[in-house]
C-alpha positions in Angstrom: -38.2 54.9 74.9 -41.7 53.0 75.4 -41.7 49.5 74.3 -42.6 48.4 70.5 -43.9 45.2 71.8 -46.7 45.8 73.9 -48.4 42.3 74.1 -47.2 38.9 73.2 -49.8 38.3 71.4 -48.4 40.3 68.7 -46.6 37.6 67.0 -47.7 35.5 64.1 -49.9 32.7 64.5 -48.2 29.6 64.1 -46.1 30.6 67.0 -48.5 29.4 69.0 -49.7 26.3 66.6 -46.0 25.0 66.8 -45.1 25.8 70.2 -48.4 24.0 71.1 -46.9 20.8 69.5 -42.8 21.4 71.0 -44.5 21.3 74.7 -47.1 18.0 74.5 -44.4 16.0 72.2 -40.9 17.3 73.4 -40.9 20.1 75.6 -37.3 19.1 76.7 -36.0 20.4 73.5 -32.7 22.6 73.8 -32.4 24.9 70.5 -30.2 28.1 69.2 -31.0 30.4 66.9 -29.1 33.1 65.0 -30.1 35.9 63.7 -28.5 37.4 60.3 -28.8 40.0 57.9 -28.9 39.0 53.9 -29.0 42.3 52.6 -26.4 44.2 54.6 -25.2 46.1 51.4 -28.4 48.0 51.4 -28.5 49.4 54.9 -28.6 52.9 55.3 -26.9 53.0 58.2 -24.9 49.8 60.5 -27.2 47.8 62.2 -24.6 47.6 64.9 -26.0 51.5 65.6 -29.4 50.0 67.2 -28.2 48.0 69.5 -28.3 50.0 72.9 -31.8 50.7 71.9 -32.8 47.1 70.9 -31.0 45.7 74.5 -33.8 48.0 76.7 -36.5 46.6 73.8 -35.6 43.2 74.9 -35.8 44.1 78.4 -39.4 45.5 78.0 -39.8 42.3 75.9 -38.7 40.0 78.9 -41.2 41.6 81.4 -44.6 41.1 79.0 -47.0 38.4 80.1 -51.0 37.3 79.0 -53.5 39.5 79.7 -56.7 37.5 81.0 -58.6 38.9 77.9 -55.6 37.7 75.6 -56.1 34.3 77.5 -59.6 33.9 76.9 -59.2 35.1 73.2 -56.5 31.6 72.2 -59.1 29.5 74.1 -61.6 29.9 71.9 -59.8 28.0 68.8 -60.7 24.5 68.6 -57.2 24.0 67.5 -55.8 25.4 71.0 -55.5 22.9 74.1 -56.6 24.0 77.3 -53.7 22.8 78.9 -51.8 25.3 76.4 -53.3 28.1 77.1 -52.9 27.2 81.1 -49.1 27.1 80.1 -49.4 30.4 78.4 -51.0 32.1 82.0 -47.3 31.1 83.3 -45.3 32.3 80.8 -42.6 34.8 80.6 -39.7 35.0 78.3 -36.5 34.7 80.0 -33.6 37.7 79.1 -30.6 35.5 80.0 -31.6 33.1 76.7 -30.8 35.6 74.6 -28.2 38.0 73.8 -27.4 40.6 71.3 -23.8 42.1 70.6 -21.1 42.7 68.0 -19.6 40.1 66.1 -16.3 39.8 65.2 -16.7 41.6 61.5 -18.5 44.3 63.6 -21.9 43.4 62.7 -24.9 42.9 64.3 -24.8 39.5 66.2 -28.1 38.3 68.0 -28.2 34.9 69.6 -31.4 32.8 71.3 -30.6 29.9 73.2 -32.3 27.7 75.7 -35.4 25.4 76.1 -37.2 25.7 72.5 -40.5 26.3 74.6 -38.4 29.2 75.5 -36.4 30.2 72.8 -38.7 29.8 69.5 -40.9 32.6 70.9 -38.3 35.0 70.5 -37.9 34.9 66.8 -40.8 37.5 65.3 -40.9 39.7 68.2 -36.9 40.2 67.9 -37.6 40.6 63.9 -40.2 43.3 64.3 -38.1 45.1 67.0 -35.3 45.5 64.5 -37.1 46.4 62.1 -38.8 49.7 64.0 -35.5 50.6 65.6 -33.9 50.4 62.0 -36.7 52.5 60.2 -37.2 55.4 63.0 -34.1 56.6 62.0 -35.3 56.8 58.2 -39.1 58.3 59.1 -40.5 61.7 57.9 -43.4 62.6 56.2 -41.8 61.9 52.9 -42.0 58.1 53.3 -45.3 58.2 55.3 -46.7 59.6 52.1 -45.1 57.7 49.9 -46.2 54.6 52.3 -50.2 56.0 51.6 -49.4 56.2 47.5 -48.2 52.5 47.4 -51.0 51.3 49.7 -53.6 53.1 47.9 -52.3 51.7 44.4 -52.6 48.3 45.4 -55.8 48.8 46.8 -57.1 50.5 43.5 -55.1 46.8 41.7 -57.3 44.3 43.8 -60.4 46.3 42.9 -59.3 46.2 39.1 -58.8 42.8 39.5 -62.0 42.2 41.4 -63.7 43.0 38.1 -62.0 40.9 36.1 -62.8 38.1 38.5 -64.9 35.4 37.0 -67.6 34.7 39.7 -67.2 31.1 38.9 -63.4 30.9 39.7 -61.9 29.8 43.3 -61.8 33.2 45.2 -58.4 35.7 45.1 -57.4 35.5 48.5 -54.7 37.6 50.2 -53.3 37.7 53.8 -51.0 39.5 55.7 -47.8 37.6 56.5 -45.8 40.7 57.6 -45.1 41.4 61.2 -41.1 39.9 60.9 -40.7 42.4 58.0 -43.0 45.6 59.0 -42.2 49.5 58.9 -43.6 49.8 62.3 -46.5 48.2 64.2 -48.5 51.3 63.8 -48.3 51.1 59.8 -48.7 47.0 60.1 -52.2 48.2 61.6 -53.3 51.0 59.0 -52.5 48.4 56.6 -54.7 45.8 57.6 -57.3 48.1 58.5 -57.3 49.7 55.0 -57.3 46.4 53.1 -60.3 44.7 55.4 -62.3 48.0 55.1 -62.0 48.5 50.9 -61.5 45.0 49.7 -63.1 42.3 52.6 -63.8 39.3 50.3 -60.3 39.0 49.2 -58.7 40.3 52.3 -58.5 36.4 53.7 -56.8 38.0 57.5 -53.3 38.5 58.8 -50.6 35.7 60.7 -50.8 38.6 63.5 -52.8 37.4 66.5 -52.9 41.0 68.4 -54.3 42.2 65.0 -56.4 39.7 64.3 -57.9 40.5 67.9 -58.3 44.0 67.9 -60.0 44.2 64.7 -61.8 41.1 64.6 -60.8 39.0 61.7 -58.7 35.6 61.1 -55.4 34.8 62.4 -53.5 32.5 59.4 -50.9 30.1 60.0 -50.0 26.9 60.6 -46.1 25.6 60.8 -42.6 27.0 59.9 -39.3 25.8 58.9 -38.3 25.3 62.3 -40.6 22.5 63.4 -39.5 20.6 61.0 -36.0 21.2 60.9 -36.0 20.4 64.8 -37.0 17.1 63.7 -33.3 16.1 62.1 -32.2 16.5 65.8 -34.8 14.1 67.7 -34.9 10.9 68.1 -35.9 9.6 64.7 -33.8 8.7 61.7 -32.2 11.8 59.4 -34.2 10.5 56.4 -37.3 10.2 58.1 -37.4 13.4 59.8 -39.9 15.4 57.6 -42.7 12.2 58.0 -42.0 11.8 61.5 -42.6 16.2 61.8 -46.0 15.6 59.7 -47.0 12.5 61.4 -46.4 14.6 64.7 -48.6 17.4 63.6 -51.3 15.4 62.3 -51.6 13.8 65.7 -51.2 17.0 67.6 -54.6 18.7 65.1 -56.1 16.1 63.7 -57.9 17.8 60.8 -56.7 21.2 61.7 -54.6 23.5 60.3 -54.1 21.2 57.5 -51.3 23.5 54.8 -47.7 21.9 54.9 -44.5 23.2 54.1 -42.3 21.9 51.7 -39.0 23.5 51.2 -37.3 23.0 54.2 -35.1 20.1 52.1 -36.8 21.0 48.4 -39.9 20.3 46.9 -38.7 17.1 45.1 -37.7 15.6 48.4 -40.6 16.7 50.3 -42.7 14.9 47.9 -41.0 11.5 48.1 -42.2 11.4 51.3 -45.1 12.8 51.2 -47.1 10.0 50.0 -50.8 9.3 49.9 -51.5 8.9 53.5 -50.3 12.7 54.0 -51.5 13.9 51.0 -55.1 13.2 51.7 -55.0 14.1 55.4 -53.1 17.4 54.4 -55.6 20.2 53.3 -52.9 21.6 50.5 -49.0 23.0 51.1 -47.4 26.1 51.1 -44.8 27.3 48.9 -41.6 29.1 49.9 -38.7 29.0 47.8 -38.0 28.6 44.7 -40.0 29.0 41.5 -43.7 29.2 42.5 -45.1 27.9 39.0 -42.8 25.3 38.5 -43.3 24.3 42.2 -47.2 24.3 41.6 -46.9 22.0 38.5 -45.0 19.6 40.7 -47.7 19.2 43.1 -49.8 19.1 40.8 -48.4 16.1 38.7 -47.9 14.5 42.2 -51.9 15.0 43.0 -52.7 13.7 40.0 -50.4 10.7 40.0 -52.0 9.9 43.7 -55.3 10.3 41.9 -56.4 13.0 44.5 -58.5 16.1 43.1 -56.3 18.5 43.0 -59.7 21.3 43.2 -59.9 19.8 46.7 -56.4 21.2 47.9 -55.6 24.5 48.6 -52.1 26.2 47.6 -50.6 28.5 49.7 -47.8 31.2 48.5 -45.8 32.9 50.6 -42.4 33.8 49.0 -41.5 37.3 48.0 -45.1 38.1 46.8 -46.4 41.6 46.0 -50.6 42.1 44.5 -49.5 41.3 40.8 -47.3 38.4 41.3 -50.3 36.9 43.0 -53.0 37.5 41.3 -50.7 36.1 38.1 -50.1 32.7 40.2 -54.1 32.8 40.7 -54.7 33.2 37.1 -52.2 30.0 36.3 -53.4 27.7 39.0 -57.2 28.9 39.3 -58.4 25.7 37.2 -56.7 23.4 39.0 -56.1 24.6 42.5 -57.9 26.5 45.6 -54.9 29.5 45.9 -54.3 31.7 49.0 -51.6 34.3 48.8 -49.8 35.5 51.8 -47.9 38.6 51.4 -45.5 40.1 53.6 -42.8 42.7 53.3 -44.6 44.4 50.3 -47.6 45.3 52.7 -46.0 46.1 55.5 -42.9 48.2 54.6 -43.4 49.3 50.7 -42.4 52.6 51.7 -39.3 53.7 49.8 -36.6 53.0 51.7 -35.2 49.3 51.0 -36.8 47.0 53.5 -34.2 44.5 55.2 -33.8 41.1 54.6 -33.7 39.7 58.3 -34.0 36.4 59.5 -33.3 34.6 63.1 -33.4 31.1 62.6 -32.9 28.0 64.3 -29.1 26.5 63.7 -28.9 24.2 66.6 -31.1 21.9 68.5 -30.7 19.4 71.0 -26.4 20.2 70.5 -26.8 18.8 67.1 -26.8 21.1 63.9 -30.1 21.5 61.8 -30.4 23.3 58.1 -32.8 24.0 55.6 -32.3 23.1 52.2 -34.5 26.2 50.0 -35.4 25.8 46.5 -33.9 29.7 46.1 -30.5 30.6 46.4 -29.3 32.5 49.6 -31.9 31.1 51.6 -29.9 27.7 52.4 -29.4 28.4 56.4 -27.3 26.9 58.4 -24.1 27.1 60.8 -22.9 23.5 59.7 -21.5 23.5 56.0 -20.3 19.2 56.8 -24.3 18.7 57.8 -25.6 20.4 55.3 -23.4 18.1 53.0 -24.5 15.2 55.0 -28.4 16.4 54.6 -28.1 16.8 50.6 -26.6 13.3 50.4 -29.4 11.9 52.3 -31.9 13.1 50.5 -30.1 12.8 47.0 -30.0 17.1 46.5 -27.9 18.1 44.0 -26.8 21.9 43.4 
């Protein structure tokens, strides 16, 4: 079986953006992560049935290193430290951190633990690994066909939508947010290569860095859940953990990849702290969870009450989007917002057969539990149920 990861550069962006900021502010970090399921009803088969295979995939995972052309590629963002990139020459990801097994139930059980410089890598590589192992079983030419019909109807959509476009409006801008969630790296690829070729002014780029190399358009990102949630473990007050994560960030990029990420306690906590200071120094935020108009008419009204033009920040969606729901959120917000869209599963693995719902996320860090409090139901995760009590009371969350 040949390896599904072939470079590790073929992870999403802000990989790199927040394991730049873990290694100059606290590389010492210890973390876990865990991996689960959420829609184990609607597997075709057990994931349990993949795991021989996905044990040799994270052996071939755990030999990969930078190529000198992959090197000289990260150097060239302004965002990226030299020093970084002279860490990346050196690194390797190291098998004994993680293991994958059986749990007790008999399910699938994957676990990542060690230095976060170490262990945070792991997560979308592991994802997309799954994810091919799981699908090879379901390929013929049924659902590659199938695959073309749904990529070409959503093609055909954005050029509808292009003409309905008033030139005077914000632009309808879409990216790919899909490499945890694809069919296969192969279809990740045709994808992006058929959306850049037929619709390039609202193609925006993709959160893949391999891709983003080899066909020579934007890698997007910024930060995830984790790097903030690692902040509840660190040295800093549990109420003050989400200013003291943005205050770190701001410090690391000064200007730079400037879209924040509000759900990982709520919206209506993140914006109690997220007061003028970040608000102007923050280029917009990005939305997760929850109800994305109500969210965008909170922000909004919080703009508005800082006095800040809202037509100056930039909203960013990136929860369970597919071409209609966005371009409906860029209709509603146009007037008042820049809008980006980043869409994931429904470009990369609209096939036919029901995608999985996989995440691996960080549980544990510095032996102290961590959660993230989501404005949808079922994406609350954490190991902790007496923290994450403790974390609602802190921040005044009610069910």
């Amino acid at each position: 079986m040949s390896p599904i990861i072939q470079s590790l550069l073929d992870t999403d962006l802000y990989k790199f953006t927040m394991l730049q900021v873990v290694l100059h502010k606290f590389p010492q970090t210890h973390s876990v992560y865990h991996f689960r399921c959420r829609n184990l009803d609607d597997t075709v088969y057990p994931l349990v049935d993949i795991l021989d295979d996905l044990n040799q995939q994270l052996d071939y995972l755990c030999e990969l290193q930078f190529a000198d052309d992959e090197l000289k590629y990260l150097r060239q963002f302004r965002f990226i430290k030299s020093d970084f990139v002279d860490y990346l020459e050196l690194f390797q990801l190291k098998r004994r951190f993680i293991k994958a097994g059986i749990d007790a139930e008999g399910r699938l059980d994957i676990w990542v633990e060690g230095p976060m410089v170490q262990a945070m890598m792991f997560e979308i590589f592991v994802l997309a690994i799954v994810n091919e192992l799981y699908f090879r079983r379901l390929h013929s030419d049924a659902v590659m066909l199938e695959g073309e019909r749904r990529l070409k109807a959503k093609i055909e959509l954005i050029q509808s939508y292009q003409k309905q476009q008033n030139p005077a409006d914000p632009p309808f801008l879409i990216s790919d947010f899909g490499t945890r969630r694809r069919y296969s790296f192969d279809w990740q690829k045709h994808v992006i290569e058929s959306f850049h070729q037929a619709v390039p002014s609202v193609f925006r780029g993709t959160s893949n860095v391999y891709l983003a190399k080899a066909l020579n358009i934007i890698p997007i990102g910024t930060m995830a859940h984790e790097f903030l949630q690692a902040f509840q473990a660190l040295d800093v007050r549990l109420r003050d953990f989400q200013t003291a994560a943005l205050e770190t960030w701001v410090q690391e990029y000064r200007g730079d990849l400037g879209i924040a990420l509000t759900d990982v306690v709520g919206m209506d906590a993140f914006l109690r702290d997220f007061d003028l200071y970040f608000a102007k120094l923050f280029d917009g935020l990005r939305h997760d969870s929850g109800d994305p108009y109500a969210w965008g008419d909170k922000a909004y009204a919080h703009y508005r009450q800082l006095k800040i033009d809202t037509k100056t920040k930039m909203l960013t969606f990136s929860d369970g989007l597919d071409i209609e729901k966005a371009w409906n959120l860029h209709q509603y917000f146009k007037d008042r917002f820049k809008v980006s869209f980043g869409i994931g599963t429904n470009l990369t693995n609209d096939m036919g057969p029901t995608p999985l719902n996989i995440v691996l996320k960080l549980v544990e860090c510095n032996g102290q539990s961590v959660a993230k409090i989501s404005d949808s139901p079922g994406k609350t995760m954490t190991d902790n149920d007496t923290f994450l009590a403790y974390l609602k009371q802190v921040f005044e969350i009610t069910e």
